[in-house]
C-alpha positions in Angstrom: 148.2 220.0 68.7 148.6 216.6 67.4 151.7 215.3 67.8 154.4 215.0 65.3 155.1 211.9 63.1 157.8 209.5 64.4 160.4 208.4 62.0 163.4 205.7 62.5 166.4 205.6 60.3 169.1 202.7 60.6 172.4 203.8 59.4 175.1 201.0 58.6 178.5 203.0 58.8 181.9 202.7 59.3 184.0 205.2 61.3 186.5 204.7 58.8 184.7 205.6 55.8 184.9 209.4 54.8 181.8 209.0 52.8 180.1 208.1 56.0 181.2 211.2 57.7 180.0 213.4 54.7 176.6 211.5 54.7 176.5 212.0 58.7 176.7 215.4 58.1 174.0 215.8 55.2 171.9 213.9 57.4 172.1 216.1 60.6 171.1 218.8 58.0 168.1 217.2 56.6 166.9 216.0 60.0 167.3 219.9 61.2 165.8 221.0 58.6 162.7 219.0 58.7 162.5 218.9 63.0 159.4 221.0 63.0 157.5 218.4 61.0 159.0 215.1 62.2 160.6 213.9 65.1 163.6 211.2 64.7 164.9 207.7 66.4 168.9 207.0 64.6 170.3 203.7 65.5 173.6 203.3 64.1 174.8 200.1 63.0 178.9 199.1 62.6 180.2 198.1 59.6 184.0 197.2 59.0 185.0 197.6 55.5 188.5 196.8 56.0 189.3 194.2 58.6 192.9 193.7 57.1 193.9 197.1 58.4 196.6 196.9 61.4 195.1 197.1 64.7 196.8 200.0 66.3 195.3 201.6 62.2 197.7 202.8 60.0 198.8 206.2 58.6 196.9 208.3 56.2 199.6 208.2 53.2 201.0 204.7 53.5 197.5 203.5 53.9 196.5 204.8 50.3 199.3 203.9 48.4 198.9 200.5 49.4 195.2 200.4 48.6 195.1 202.9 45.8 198.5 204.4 45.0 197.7 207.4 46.4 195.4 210.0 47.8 194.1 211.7 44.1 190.6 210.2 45.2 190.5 212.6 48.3 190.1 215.6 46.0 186.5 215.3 45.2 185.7 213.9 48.3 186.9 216.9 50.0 185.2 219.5 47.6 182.6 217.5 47.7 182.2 217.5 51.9 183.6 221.2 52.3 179.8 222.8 51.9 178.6 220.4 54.7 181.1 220.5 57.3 183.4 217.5 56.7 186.9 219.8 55.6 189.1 216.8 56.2 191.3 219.4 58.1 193.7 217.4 59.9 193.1 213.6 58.7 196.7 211.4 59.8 195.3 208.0 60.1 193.2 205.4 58.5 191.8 203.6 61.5 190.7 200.2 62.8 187.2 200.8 63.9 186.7 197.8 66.0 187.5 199.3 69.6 185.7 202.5 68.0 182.7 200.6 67.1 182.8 199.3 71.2 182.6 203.0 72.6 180.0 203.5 69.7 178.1 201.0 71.0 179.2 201.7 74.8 177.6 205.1 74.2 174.6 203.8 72.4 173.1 202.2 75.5 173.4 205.2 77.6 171.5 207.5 74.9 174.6 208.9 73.4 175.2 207.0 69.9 175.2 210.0 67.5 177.2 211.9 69.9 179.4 209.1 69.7 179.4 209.0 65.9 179.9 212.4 65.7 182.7 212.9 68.0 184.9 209.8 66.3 184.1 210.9 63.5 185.6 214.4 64.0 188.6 212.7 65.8 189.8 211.2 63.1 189.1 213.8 60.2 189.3 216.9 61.5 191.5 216.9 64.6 194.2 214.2 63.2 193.1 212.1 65.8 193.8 207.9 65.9 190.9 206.3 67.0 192.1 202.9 66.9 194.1 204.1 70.4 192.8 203.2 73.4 193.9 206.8 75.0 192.2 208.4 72.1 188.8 206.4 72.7 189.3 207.2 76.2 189.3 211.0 75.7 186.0 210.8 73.5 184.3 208.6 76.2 185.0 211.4 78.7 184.2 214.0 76.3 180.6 212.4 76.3 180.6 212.0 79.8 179.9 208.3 79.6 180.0 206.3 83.1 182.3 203.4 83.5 184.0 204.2 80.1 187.8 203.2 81.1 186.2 199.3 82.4 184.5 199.3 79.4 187.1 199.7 77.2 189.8 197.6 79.0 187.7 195.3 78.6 186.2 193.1 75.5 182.6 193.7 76.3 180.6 194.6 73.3 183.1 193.0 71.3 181.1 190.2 70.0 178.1 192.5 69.3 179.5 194.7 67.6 181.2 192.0 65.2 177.8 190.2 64.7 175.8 193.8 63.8 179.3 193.7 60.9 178.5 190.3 59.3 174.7 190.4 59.6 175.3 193.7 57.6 177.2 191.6 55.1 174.7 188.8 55.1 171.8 191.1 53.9 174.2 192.2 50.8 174.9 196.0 52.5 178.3 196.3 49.9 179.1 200.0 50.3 178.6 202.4 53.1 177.1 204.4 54.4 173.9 202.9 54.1 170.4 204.6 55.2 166.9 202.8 55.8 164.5 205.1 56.9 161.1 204.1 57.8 158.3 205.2 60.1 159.0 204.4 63.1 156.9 201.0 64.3 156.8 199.9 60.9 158.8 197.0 59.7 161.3 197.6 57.0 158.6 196.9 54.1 158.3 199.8 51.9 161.5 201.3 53.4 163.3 204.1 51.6 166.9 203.0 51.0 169.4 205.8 50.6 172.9 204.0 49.7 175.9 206.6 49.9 176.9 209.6 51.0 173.1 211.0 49.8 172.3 215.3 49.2 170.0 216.5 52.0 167.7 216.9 49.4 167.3 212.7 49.4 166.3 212.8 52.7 164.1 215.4 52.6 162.2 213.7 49.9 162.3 209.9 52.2 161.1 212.5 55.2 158.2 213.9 53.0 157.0 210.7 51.6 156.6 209.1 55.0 155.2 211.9 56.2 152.6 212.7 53.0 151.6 208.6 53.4 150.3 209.8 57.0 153.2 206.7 58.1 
């Protein structure tokens, strides 16, 4: 049996984007549905889109009536993630993702980034979770098991990386997240399908089956 193609998607994201989350989900989908006929390398990439927000984050309600007004944008963003998995159940705080992004990236290098995502990602949305906390971040590092978590994150290492993956993001024009390049895997990014935003599965399936029907 010959053996399945190989394909890579980059994903620029920020943990506290609920768009990302939504596309995160559409994309576990997409990749489920098509795992008999592909198989798939993620690498996720941080993005900050607001580095203003307070450090320890902020709450959910005081947060968007300073950027917004209010939360009336939520509606159709929770319609529109309730079919997928993303009910926005218990959502308290609008985080600071840069320790997040550090465990994200801690839990990269030992095989574990999408577990990572996931798990953050589920902290803050559904559970009411804080992520910018230190003793939240903690839990999720032992809830993936991850070695040497609490040195890690009493410490700054992975700090700088995780700010340079931000602003090379910015440098190559990435304005909106999250942000999908999917590509066979080997390739460079030439001829790369782009998905910008929260994408239906059904744009991924159709990136999967044109990489796969060009035989990579």
């Amino acid at each position: 049996m010959a053996a399945l193609p190989s394909i890579r998607i980059d994903v620029v994201s920020d943990l506290a984007c609920p768009w990302c989350y939504v596309g995160k989900r559409r994309l576990d989908k997409a990749m489920q549905a098509y795992s008999s006929r592909a198989n798939f390398k993620l690498q996720w990439h941080p993005y900050m889109i607001d580095v203003a927000t307070k450090s320890e984050g902020e709450e959910y309600m005081a947060y968007n009536r300073r950027r917004w007004g209010g939360d009336g944008w939520t509606v159709q963003l929770r319609q529109s993630g309730k079919p997928d998995g993303a009910l926005f159940a218990n959502w308290k705080t609008w985080p600071n993702t840069l320790q997040a992004h550090r465990l994200a990236w801690y839990a990269d290098k030992a095989g574990k980034g999408h577990q990572a995502q996931e798990k953050l990602f589920e902290r803050t949305y559904e559970q009411g979770g804080n992520i910018s906390d230190s003793a939240t971040l903690a839990q999720v590092a032992e809830q993936l098991q991850l070695q040497g978590a609490a040195a890690f994150l009493a410490s700054e290492h992975g700090q700088d990386e995780v700010l340079a993956q931000d602003a090379a993001a910015k440098q190559r024009k990435v304005r909106g997240v999250p942000h999908f390049t999917i590509k066979p895997e080997g390739q460079t990014a030439d001829g790369a399908h782009v998905l910008k935003g929260a994408q239906g599965v059904d744009g991924f399936l159709a990136a999967f089956a044109a990489i796969v029907g060009r035989g990579q």
